[in-house]
C-alpha positions as CSV (number, residue, x, y, z in Angstrom):
1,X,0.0,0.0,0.0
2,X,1.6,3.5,-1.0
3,X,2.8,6.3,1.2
4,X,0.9,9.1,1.4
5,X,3.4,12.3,1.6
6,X,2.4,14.8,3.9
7,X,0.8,18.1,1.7
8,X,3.7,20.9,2.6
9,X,5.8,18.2,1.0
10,X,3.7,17.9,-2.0
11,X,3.4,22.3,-2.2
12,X,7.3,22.3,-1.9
13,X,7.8,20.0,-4.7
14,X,5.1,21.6,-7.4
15,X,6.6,25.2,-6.8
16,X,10.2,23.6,-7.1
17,X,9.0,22.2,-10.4
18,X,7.6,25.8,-11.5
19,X,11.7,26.5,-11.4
20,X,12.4,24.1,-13.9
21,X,14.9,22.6,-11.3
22,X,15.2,18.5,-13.0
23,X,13.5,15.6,-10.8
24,X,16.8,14.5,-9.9
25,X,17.6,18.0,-8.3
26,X,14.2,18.3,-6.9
27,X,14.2,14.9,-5.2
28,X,17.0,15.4,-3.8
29,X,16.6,18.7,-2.1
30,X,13.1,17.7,-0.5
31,X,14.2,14.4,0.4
32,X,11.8,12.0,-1.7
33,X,12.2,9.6,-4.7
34,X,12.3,10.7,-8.6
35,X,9.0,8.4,-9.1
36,X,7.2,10.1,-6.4
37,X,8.1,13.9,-7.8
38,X,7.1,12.3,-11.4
39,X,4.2,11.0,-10.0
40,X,3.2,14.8,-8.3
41,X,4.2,16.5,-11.8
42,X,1.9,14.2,-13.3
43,X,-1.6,14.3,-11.6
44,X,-3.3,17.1,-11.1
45,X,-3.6,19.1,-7.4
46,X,-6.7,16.7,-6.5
47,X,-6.0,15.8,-2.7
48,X,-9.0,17.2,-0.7
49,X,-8.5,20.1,1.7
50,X,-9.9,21.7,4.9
51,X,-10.1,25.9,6.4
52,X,-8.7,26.0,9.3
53,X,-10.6,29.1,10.7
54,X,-8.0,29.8,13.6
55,X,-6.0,32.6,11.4
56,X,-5.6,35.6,13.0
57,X,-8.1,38.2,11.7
58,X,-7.2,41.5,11.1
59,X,-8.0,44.9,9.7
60,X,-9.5,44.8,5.8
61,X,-6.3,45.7,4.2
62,X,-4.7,45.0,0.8
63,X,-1.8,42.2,0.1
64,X,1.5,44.1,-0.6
65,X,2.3,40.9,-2.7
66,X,-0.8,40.3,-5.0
67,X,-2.9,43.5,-4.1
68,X,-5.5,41.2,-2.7
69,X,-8.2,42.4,-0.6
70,X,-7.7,40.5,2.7
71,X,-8.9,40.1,6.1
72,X,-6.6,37.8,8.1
73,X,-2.1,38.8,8.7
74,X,-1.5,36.1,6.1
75,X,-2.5,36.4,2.5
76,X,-4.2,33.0,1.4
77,X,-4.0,34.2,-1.9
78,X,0.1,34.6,-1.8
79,X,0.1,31.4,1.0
80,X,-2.8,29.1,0.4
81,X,-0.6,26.0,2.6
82,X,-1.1,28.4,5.5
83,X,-5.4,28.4,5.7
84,X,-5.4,24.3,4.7
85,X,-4.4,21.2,6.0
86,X,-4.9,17.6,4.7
87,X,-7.8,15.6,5.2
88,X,-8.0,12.9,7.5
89,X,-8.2,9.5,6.5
């Protein structure tokens, strides 16, 4: 039965890939096989995910990043891995 990499793993390796770093290079760095960062480049971002509504609120304000309209200290637009976690099995 396969593994099921925890999600900040599976974020790290699809923005590494947006580099155009190679598998190899990627793998090594995060610490997981070629197959499994071929296997991430391959499907598509499917695995569900949750709000966590504990994020500190704070003043309407816009993002300095992406000029996003936001309500909380982090942008979920710039940092969506911050507002989410994985699902239970």
């Amino acid at each position: 039965m396969p593994k099921m990499i925890p999600r900040a793993v599976e974020i790290k390796v699809r923005s590494l890939l947006k580099t155009k770093l190679s598998n190899r290079r990627i793998a090594r760095q995060v610490g997981i096989s070629k197959g499994t960062v071929k296997a991430i480049k391959d499907s598509p971002d499917i695995r569900p995910r949750r709000f966590i509504p504990k994020i500190k609120r704070a003043k309407e304000h816009k993002c300095e990043t992406c000029g996003g309209l936001i309500k909380t200290e982090i942008c979920l637009l710039c940092h969506p891995e911050v507002g989410y976690y994985d699902e239970p099995n």
